[in-house]
Backbone as a chain_set.jsonl record, in Angstrom:
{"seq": "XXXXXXXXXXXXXXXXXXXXXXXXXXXXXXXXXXXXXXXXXXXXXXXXXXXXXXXXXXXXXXXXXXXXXXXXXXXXXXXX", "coords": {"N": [[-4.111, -43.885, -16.409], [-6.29, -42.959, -14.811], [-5.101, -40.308, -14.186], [-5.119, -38.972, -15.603], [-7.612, -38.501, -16.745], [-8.621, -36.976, -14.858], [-6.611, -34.766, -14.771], [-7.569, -33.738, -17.297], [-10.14, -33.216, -16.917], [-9.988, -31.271, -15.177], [-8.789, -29.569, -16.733], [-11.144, -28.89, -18.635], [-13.14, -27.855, -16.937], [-11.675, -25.442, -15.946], [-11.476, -24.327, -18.328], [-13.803, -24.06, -19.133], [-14.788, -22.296, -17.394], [-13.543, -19.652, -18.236], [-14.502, -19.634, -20.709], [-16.715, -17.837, -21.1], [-15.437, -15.071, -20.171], [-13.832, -14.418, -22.169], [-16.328, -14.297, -23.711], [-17.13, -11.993, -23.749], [-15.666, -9.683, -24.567], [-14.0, -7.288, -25.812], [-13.389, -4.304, -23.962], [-15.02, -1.348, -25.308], [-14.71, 2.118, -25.946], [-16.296, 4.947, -26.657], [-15.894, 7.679, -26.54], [-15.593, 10.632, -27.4], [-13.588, 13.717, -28.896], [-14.144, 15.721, -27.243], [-14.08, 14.614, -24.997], [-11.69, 13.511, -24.561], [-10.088, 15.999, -24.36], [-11.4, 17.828, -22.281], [-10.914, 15.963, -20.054], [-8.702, 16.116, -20.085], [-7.981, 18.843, -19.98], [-8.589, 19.229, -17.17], [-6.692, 17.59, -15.788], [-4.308, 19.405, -16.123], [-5.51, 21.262, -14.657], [-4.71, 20.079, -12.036], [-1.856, 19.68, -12.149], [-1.336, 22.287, -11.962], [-2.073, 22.922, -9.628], [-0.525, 21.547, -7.967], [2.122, 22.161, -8.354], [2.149, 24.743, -6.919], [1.66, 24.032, -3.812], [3.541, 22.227, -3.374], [6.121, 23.452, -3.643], [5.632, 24.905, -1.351], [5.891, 22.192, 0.169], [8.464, 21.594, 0.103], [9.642, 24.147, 1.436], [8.704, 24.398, 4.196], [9.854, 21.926, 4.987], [12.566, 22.392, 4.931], [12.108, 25.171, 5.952], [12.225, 23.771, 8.728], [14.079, 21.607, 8.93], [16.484, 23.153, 8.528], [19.029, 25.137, 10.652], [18.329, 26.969, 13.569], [17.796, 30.472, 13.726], [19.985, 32.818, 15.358], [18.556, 35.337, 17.713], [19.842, 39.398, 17.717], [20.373, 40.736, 20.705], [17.602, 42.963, 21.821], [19.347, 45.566, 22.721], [21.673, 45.387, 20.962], [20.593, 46.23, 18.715], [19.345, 48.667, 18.715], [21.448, 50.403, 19.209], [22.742, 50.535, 16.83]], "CA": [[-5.31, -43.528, -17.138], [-7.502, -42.047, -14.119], [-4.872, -39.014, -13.917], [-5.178, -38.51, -17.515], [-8.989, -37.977, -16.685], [-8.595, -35.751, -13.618], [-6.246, -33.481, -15.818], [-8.508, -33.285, -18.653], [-11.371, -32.871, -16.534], [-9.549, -29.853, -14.671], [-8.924, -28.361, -17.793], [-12.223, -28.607, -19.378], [-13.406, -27.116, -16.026], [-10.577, -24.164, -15.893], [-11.268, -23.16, -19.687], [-15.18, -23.437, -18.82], [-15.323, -20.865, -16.651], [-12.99, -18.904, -18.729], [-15.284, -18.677, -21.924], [-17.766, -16.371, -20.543], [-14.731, -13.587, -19.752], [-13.423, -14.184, -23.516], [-17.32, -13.929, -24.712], [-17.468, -10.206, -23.296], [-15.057, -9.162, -25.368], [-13.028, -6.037, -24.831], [-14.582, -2.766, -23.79], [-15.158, -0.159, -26.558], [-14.619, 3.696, -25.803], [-16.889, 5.653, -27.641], [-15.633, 8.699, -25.662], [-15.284, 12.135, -28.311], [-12.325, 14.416, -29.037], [-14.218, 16.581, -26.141], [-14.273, 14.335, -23.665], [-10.438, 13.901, -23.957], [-10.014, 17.679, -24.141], [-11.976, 18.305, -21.179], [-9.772, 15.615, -19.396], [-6.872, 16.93, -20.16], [-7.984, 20.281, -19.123], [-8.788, 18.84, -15.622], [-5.011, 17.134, -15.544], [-3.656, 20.577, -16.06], [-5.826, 22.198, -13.228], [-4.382, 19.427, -10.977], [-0.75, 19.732, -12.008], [-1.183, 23.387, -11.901], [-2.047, 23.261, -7.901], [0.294, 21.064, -6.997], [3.211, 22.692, -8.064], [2.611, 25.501, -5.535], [1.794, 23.106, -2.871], [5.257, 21.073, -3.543], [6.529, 24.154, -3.415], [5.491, 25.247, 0.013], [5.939, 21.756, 1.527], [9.835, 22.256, 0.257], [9.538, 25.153, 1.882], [8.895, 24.035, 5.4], [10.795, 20.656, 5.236], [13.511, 23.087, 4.455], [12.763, 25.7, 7.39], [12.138, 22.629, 10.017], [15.867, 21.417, 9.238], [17.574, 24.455, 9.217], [19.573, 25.354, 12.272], [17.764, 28.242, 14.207], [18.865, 31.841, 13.629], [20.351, 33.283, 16.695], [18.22, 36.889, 17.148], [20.541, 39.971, 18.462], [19.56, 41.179, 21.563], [17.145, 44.56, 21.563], [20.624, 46.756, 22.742], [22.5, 45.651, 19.749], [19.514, 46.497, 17.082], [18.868, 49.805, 18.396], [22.286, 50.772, 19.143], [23.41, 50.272, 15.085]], "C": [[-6.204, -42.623, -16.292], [-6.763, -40.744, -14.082], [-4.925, -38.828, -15.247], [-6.498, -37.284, -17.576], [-9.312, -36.502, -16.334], [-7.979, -34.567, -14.406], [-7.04, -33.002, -17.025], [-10.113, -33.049, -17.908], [-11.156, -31.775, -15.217], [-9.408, -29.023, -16.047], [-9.634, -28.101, -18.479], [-12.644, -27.107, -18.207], [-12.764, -25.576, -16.005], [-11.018, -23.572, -17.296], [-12.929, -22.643, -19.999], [-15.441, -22.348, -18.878], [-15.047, -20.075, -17.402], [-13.602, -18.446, -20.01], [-15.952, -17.389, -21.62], [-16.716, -14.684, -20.188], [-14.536, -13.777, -21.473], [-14.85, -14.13, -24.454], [-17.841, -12.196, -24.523], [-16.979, -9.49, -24.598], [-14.249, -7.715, -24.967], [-13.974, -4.985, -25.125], [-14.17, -1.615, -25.001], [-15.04, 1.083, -25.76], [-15.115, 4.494, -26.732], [-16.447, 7.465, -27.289], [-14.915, 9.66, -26.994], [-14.057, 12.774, -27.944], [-12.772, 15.392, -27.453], [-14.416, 16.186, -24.994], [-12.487, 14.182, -23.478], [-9.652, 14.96, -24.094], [-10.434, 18.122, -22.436], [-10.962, 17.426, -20.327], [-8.593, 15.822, -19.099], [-6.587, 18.286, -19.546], [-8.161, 20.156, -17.492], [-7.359, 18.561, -15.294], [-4.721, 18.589, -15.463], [-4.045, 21.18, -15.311], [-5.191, 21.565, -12.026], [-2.774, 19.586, -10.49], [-0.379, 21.248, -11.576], [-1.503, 23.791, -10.39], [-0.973, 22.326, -7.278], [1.562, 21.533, -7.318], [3.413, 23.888, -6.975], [2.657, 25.218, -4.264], [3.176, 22.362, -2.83], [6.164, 22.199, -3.015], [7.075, 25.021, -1.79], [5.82, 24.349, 1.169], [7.294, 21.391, 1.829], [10.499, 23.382, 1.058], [9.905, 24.948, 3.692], [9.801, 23.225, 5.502], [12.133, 21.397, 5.428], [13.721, 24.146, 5.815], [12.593, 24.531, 8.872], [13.754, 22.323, 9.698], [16.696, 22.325, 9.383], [17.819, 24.746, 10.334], [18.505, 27.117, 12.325], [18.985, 29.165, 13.503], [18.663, 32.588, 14.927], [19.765, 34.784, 16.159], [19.593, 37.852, 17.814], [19.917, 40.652, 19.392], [18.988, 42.845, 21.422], [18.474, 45.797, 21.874], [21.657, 47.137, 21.72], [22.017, 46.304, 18.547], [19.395, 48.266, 17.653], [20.313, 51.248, 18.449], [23.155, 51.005, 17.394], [22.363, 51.804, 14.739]], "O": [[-6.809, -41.681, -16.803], [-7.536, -39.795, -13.947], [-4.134, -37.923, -15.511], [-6.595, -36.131, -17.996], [-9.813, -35.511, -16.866], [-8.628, -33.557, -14.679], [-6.987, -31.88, -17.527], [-11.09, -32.71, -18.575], [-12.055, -31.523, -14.413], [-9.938, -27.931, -16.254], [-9.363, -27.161, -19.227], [-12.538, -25.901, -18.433], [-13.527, -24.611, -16.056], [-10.93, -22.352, -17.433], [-13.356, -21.657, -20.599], [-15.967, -21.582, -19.686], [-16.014, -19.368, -17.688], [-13.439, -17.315, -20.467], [-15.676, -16.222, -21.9], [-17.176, -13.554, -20.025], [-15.333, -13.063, -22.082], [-14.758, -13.968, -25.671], [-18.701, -11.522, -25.089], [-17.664, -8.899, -25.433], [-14.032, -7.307, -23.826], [-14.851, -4.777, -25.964], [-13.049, -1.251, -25.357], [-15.41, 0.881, -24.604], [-14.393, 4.788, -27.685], [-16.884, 8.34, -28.036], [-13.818, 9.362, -27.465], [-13.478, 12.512, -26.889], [-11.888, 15.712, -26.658], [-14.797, 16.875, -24.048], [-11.95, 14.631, -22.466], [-8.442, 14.809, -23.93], [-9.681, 18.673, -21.633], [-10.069, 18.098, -19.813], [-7.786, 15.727, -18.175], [-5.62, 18.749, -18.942], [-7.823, 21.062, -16.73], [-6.814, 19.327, -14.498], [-5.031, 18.994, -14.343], [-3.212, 21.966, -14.859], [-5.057, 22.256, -11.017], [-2.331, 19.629, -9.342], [0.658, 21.489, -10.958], [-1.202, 24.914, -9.986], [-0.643, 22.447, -6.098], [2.346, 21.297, -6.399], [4.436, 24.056, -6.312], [3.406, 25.819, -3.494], [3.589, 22.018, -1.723], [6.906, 21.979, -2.057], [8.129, 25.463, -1.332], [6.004, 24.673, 2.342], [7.683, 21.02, 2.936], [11.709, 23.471, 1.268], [10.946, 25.229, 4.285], [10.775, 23.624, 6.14], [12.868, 20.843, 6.246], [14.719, 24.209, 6.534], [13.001, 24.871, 9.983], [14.589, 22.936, 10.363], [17.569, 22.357, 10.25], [16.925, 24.674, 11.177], [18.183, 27.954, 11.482], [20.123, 28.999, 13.062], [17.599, 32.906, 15.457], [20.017, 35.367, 15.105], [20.431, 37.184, 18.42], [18.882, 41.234, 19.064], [19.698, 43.771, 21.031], [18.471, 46.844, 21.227], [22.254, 48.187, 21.481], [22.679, 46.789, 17.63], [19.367, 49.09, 16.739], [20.297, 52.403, 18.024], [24.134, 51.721, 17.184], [22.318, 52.277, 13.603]]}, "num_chains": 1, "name": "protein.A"}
């Protein structure tokens, strides 16, 4: 009988607290066709810099692994 209590007087406790989040209720978005326009236009300035950045850091990653290129010495270049 006393754990009967203890459980029912944890779960009063536990669903307590818990009204007050379920009396909020869920958040509304009143937010206009031009605010998710304008967002969207921001996304596209963002994707639109990082593809040349990706680009460039392919770029290096790419000349850092590559094996060196052997130069020819100044007698062979001016001799041709």
């Amino acid at each position: 009988m006393k754990t009967k209590k203890v459980c029912l007087g944890l779960i009063v406790l536990l669903l307590g607290t818990a009204t007050t989040a379920f009396a909020a209720g869920g958040r509304e978005d009143n937010s206009g066709i031009f605010v998710w326009v304008f967002l969207g236009f921001c996304a596209l300035i963002v994707v639109a810099q990082l593809i040349p950045a990706l680009m460039v850091l392919f770029g290096l990653a790419k000349g850092i692994s590559s094996a060196p290129v052997k130069e020819k010495p100044a007698e062979e270049v001016v001799s041709n």
